[in-house]
N, C-alpha and C positions, 0 to 999 in steps of 0.2 A: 396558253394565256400569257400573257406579255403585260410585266406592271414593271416602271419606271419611278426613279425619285423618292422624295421622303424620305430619304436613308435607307431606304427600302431596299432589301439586299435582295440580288436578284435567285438563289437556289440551293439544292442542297439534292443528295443526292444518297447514303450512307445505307445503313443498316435495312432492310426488308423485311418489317413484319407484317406477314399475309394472314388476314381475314377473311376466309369465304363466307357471303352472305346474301342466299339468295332470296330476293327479293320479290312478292309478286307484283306486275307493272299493269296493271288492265289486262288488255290483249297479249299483248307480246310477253314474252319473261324477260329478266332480267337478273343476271348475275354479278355482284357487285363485288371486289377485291379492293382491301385497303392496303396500301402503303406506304410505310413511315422511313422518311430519312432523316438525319442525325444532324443536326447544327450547335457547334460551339459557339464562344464569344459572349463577352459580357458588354461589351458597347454594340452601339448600332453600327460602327465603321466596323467591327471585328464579325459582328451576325453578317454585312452586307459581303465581306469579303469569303466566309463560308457558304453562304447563298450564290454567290457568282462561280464560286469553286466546285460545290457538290450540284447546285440544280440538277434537275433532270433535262436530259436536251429533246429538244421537241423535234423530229424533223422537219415540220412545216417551215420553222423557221429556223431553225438551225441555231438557236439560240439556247441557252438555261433558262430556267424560270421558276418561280417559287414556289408551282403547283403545277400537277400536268393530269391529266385522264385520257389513258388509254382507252380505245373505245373497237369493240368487232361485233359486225350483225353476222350471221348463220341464219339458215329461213329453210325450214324444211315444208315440202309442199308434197300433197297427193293429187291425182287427177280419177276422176271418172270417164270413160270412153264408153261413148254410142257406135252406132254401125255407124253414124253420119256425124258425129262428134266425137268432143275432146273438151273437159273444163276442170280448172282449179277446184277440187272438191273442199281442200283443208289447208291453209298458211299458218303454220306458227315461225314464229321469230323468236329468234332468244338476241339478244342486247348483252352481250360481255363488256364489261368494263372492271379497270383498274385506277382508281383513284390516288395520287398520288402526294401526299401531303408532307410538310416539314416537321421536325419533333423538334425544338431548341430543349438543348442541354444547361440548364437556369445555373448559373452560379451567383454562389452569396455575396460577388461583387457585384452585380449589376443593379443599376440603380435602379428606383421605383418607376421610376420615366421609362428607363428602358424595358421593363417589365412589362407598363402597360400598353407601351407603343407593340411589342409581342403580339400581346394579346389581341389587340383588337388587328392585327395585322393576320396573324395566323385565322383569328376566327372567318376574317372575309376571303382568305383562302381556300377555305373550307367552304363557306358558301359559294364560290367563284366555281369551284371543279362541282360541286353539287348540282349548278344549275345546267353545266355540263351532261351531265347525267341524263339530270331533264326534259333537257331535249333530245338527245340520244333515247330515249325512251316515247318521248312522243311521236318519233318518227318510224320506230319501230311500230309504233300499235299501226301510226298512218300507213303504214308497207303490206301490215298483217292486211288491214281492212283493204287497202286496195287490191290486192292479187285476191282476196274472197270475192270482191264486187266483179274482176272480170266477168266477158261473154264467153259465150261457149267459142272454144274455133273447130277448123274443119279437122283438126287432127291434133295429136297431143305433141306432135313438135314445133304447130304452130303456138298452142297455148303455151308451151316452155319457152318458145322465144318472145311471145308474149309476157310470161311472167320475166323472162330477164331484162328487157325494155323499161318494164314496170319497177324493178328495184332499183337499178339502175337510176331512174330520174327520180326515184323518192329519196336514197343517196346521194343524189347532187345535191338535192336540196337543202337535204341535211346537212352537209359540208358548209352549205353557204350559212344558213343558217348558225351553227358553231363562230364560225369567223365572224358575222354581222355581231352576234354576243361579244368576243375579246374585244373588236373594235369600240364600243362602246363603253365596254367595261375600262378599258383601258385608256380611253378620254377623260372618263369619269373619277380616274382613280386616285389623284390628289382632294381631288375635295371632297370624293365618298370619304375616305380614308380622316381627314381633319374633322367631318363633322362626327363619325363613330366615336373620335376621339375626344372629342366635346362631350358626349353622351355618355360615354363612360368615365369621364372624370366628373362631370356631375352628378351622376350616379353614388361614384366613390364617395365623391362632398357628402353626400345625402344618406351615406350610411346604407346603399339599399347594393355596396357590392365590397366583396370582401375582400383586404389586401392583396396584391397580388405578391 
């Protein structure tokens, strides 16, 4: 995911604390890993310059960024064979992922401002790599369910190069799929970002959220 501006510092990278949490996903499974990296700095130009320093690098783009998820399918598959057939009898998928989030290390200089711009920053981080998941996982069930929907073929190495075909272009899609989301998110992401922040400072106004 790739976010730009607003002071918004672009990553971090630092300490690994691993949460294994597995998760059930409908069809497919899915196992979920969190990771937390370390950011100093008590102004937004000190958070942005730790953010650029530690990010995590994404290979896609070769870049840092201020949130990353890891993402692996595995697909384990059975067949049934006839004298004159061969078919997908069982697809399960399991969805690996590793979520990749910032931790800021708060010090008692930073101002209020800086505090909340954090806040609502990290929290759309966290829903950004989340909805990551999401699809990663709806692509998974759609893998599961396609390689069960298969025909029968005339032999089980035709149905295995049939099943690789089949994950294979449910994989592309996904892939595209993933990128259509950052491109998006990442047009959107000054003014998503300004109005959360609206929302949460009238909030604050309003007594209904508590200093940060």
């Amino acid at each position: 995911m790739k976010r730009s501006m607003l002071g918004v510092k672009q990553l971090l990278l630092g300490a690994l604390l691993l949460a294994m949490t597995p998760i059930p996903a409908g069809a497919a499974n899915l196992v979920k890993t969190y990771s937390y990296f370390a950011v100093g700095g008590s102004t937004l130009d000190e958070i942005e310059a730790q953010l650029f320093k530690r990010g995590p690098e994404v290979k896609s783009t070769g870049t840092r960024h201020p949130g990353a998820t890891q993402m692996a399918f595995t697909t384990r598959t059975s067949y049934a064979r006839t004298s004159s057939s061969c078919r997908i009898a069982d697809a399960v998928v399991t969805v690996k992922v590793k979520v990749i989030l910032p931790e800021w290390r708060r010090t008692r200089k930073a101002d209020a401002d800086v505090r909340l711009f954090w806040d609502t920053l990290s929290a759309d981080i966290k829903r950004h790599e989340e909805r990551h998941v999401e699809i990663a996982k709806n692509y998974g069930r759609e893998l599961e369910e396609a390689l069960e929907a298969t025909y029968p073929q005339r032999n089980c190495d035709t149905a295995k190069a049939k099943a690789a075909a089949i994950t294979a272009a449910v994989l592309a899609r996904h892939d595209r799929a993933q990128v259509q989301f950052d491109r998006v998110e990442s047009v959107n992401f000054e003014s998503r970002i300004l109005r959360l922040l609206r929302y949460r400072m009238e909030r604050f106004g309003n007594g209904k959220l508590p200093p940060t």
